[in-house]
C-alpha angles and dihedrals in degrees: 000000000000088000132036118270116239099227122201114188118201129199132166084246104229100096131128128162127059089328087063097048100042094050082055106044090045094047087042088054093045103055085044085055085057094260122138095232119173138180132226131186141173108231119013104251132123094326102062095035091066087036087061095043089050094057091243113144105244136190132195131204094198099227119202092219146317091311108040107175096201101047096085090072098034082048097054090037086060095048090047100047084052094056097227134179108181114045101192108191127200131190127009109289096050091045090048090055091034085065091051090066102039099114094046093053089047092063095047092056092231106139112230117199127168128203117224110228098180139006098289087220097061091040093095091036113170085355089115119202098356087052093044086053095042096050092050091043088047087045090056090053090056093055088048104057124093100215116034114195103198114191094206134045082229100054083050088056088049099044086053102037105038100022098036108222113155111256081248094064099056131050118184121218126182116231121263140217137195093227104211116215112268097254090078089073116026113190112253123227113262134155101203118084095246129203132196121188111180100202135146094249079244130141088251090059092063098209090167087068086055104044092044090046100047084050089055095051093059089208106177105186091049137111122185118210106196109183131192141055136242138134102295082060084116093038088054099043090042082057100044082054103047088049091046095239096137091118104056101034132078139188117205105176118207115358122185122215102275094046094058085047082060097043097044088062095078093036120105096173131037116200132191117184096179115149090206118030130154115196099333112219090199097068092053087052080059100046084051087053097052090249128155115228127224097191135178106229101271140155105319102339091130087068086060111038123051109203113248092002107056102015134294137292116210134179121276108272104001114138098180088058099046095045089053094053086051090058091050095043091049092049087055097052086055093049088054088248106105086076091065094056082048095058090042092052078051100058094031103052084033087055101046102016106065133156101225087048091056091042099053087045081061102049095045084045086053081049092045102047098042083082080074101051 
């Protein structure tokens, strides 16, 4: 590229869990970098709340629900008054309106890639039909891109092997983090083992595996901090309840960012129970944070935790394992140990997982896939 490109990410708007913070970290790296990067959602929610606190310019189209007949054109108005040359969307429903302006943005020579957050066949999980028809509408998207960021080597195997979308057309690139210095966020005294787990309160998330696991466990001296929001909150609430564990779990719903620094400060373990992941950024929040990780054996993970030193990696929906890990990790916290693994999450994730290494991956992937517009 002789001149720099003019990027306009779009998202639906609603999210709130590692797409979020990953849309805000990369857009906040690329106008330090001396890029106009812009954001653009449909609703005002979550998105472009962060987006706004984060001093990125953000525009809504103020959509009237998940099929706006009319978005398409206010959509492709807004690419083309901002004189745009990249559109870099993220999630399904930007994607989806994305593809139905393929051929327009092609003539206009402006390059269109999407990152894939999450295994697109797992996006619309126990939704039925409209999640059968939103997955395949999400699927022909994908075909349709040019440029295709996948977060995971494994969601760069499925794109390709189930999708069918050709390996030039996709790069993967790990997720990044500007990792502050540890004074920021002094641990504060507490006498409790406590847990934190960041999810979406989403079937993916498998939040069942962990409370049951954590029951299972009968750690006395423990407190779990589960944070986020999403539609199962009931589901969750109603199962913390029927295992008695009122007392030793606690919902916390949304947290912004200052808020989970907070928060972190009286954490010892971070866990994470998903059946589907890609690079979790919040294990390297976690990591930041000096955290250990418990971890079910998702996307990349393996690249992040080292067994016995970092954390622990476990089987998918295995609660005996999990709940064993727990134990150990319990019994390390009360040996003073667990802070060590904690020290050592912190060098190793701050030493391979960047931002500006994940920054400057983007910007040669935008040069790369305009060969395909």
């Amino acid at each position: 590229m002789t001149t720099k490109p003019k990027i306009l990410f779009v998202n639906a708007g609603l999210e709130d869990g590692g797409g979020l913070t990953h849309i805000i970290l990369l857009l906040t790296k690329l106008r330090s970098l001396g890029y106009q990067a812009d954001l653009l959602v449909f609703s005002d929610g979550p998105v472009a709340a962060a987006a706004r606190q984060a001093n990125i310019p953000v525009q809504s189209l103020a959509s009237t629900g998940r099929v706006d007949l009319h978005l398409k054109n206010r959509l492709y108005q807004a690419i083309q008054q901002g004189g745009y040359t990249i559109v870099h969307t993220h999630g399904p429903r930007a994607n989806l309106y994305a593809s139905l302006l393929a051929k327009r943005l092609k003539r206009a020579q402006i390059t269109w890639t999407i990152t894939v957050h999450s295994d697109p066949y797992l996006d619309f999980m126990n939704r039925g039909l409209a999640g059968k028809l939103f997955t395949t509408l999400n699927l022909h998207a994908l075909k349709k891109a040019p440029g295709i960021f996948a977060v995971s080597d494994r969601f760069t195997q499925i794109i390709h092997d189930r999708v069918g979308v050709p390996t030039t057309r996709i790069q993967t690139i790990y997720n990044g983090l500007d990792f502050r210095p540890t004074t920021a966020f002094a641990p504060q005294p507490h006498q409790t083992f406590n847990l934190i787990d960041v999810a979406r309160l989403t079937p993916v998330k498998d939040h069942a595996l962990l409370l049951n696991a954590f029951k299972a466990a009968q750690l006395e001296n423990a407190h779990l901090y589960v944070v986020g929001d999403g539609e199962l909150r009931a589901t969750i609430t109603q199962q913390v309840q029927d295992l008695g564990l009122s007392q030793q779990v606690t919902l916390t719903g949304f947290y912004d960012h200052q808020e989970l620094d907070h928060l972190y400060q009286r954490m010892d373990l971070a866990v994470l129970s998903s059946q589907s992941e890609s690079f979790p950024l919040v294990i390297l929040e976690a990591a930041e944070h000096c955290l250990p990780v418990l971890t079910t054996a998702v996307g990349d993970v393996t690249k992040m935790v080292t067994p016995e030193q970092t954390g622990w990696i476990v089987p998918v929906g295995d609660v005996a394992a999990f709940s064993a890990k727990l134990q150990l990790a319990a019994q390390k916290f009360a040996d003073g140990e667990l802070a060590a693994m904690g020290a050592a999450m912190r060098r190793d994730a701050s030493a391979h997982f960047s931002l500006d290494r994940q920054a400057q991956q983007v910007l040669q992937g935008y040069h790369n896939f305009q060969q395909h517009v």
